[in-house]
C-alpha positions as CSV (number, residue, x, y, z in Angstrom):
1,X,-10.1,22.5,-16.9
2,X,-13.1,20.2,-16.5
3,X,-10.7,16.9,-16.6
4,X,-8.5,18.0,-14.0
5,X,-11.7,18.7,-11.3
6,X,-13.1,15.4,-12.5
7,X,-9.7,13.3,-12.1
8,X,-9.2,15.6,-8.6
9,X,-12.4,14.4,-7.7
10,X,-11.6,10.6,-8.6
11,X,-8.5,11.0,-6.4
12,X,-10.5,11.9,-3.6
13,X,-12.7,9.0,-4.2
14,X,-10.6,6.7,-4.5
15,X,-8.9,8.1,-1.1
16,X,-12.0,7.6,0.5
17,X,-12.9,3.8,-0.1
18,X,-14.0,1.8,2.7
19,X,-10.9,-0.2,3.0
20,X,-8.9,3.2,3.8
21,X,-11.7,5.1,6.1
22,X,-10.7,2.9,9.0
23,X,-6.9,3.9,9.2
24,X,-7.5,7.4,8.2
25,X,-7.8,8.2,12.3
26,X,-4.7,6.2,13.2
27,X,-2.5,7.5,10.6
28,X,-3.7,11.2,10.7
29,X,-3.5,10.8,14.8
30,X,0.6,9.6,14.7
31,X,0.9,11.8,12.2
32,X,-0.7,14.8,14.8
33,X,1.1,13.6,17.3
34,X,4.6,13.1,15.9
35,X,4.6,17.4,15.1
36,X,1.4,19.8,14.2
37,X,2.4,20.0,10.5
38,X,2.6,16.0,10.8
39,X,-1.0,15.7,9.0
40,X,0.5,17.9,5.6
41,X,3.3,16.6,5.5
42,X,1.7,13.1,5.3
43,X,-0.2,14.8,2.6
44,X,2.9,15.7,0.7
45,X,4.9,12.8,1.0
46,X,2.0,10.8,-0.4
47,X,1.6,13.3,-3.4
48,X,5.2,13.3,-4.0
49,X,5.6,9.7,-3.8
50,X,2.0,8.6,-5.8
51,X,3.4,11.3,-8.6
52,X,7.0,10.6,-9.3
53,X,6.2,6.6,-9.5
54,X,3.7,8.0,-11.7
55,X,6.0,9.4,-13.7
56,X,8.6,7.0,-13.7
57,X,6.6,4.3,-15.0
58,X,5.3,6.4,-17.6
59,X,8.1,7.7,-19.0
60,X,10.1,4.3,-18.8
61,X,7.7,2.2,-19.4
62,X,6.9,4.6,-23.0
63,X,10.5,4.2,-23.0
64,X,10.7,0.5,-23.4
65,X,7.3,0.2,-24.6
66,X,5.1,-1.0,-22.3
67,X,1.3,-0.7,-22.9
68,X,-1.7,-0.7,-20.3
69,X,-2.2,-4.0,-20.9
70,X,1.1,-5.1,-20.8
71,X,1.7,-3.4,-17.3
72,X,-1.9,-4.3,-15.7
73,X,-0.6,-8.3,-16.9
74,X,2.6,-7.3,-14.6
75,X,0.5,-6.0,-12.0
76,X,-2.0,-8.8,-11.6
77,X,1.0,-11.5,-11.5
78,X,2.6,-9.3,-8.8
79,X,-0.3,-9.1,-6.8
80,X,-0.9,-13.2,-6.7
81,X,2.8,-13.9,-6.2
82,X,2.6,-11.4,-3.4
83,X,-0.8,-12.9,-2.1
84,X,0.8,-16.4,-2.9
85,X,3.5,-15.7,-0.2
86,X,1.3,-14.1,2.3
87,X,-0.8,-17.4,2.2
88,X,1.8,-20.4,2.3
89,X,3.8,-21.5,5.3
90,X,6.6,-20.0,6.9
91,X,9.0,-22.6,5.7
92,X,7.8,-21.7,2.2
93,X,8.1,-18.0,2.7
94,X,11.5,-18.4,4.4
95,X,10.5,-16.2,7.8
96,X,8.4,-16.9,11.1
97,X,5.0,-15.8,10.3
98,X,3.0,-14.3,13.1
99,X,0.9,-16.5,14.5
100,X,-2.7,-14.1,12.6
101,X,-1.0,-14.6,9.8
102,X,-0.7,-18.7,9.9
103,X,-4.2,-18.6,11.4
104,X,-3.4,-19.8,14.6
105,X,-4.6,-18.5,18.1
106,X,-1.4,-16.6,19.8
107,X,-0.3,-18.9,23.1
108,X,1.6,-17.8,26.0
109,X,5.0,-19.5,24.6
110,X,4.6,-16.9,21.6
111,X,4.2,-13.8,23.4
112,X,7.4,-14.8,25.2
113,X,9.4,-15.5,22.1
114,X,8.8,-12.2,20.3
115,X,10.1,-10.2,23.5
């Protein structure tokens, strides 16, 4: 019983890191203001979601034999493809980047091409 309230209480940690604490308000607010259940079932979704692909890549990944470190490996090469992408040009990445993303200022012309 102990390890469940300890890895509840790491959930909630982890929940609360600093990166996430800013867009608590804005997603608990649309969620508010889409219906006044919006806020749980946000709360579901995200259990539901965080705990089948839990599952899934448990049980498959035992299936086909993946280990920890096999699947961290996986993870980390995901993540710098993915950051890889975000950072090179929009011919590169085959799609008009928004101008924060290429790390230019946003101009008049722009703001009348995405409208």
């Amino acid at each position: 019983m102990s390890s469940l309230l300890i890895a509840y209480l790491a959930g909630v940690v982890t929940i609360l890191s600093p990166c996430i604490l800013p867009l608590l308000p804005i997603v608990l607010g649309g969620a508010l203001s889409s219906h006044k259940y919006g806020p749980y079932a946000l709360a579901a979704g995200l259990v539901i979601a965080f705990t089948s692909f839990g599952l899934l890549v448990a049980t498959v990944g035992f299936a086909i034999g993946l280990t920890p470190k096999l699947l961290n490996q996986i993870a980390a090469v995901l993540m710098i493809g993915l950051g890889a992408v975000l950072l090179s040009s929009s011919r590169c990445a085959g799609t008009k980047l928004h101008p924060i993303v290429r790390g230019t200022h946003v101009t008049q012309q722009d703001r009348h091409r995405s409208h």
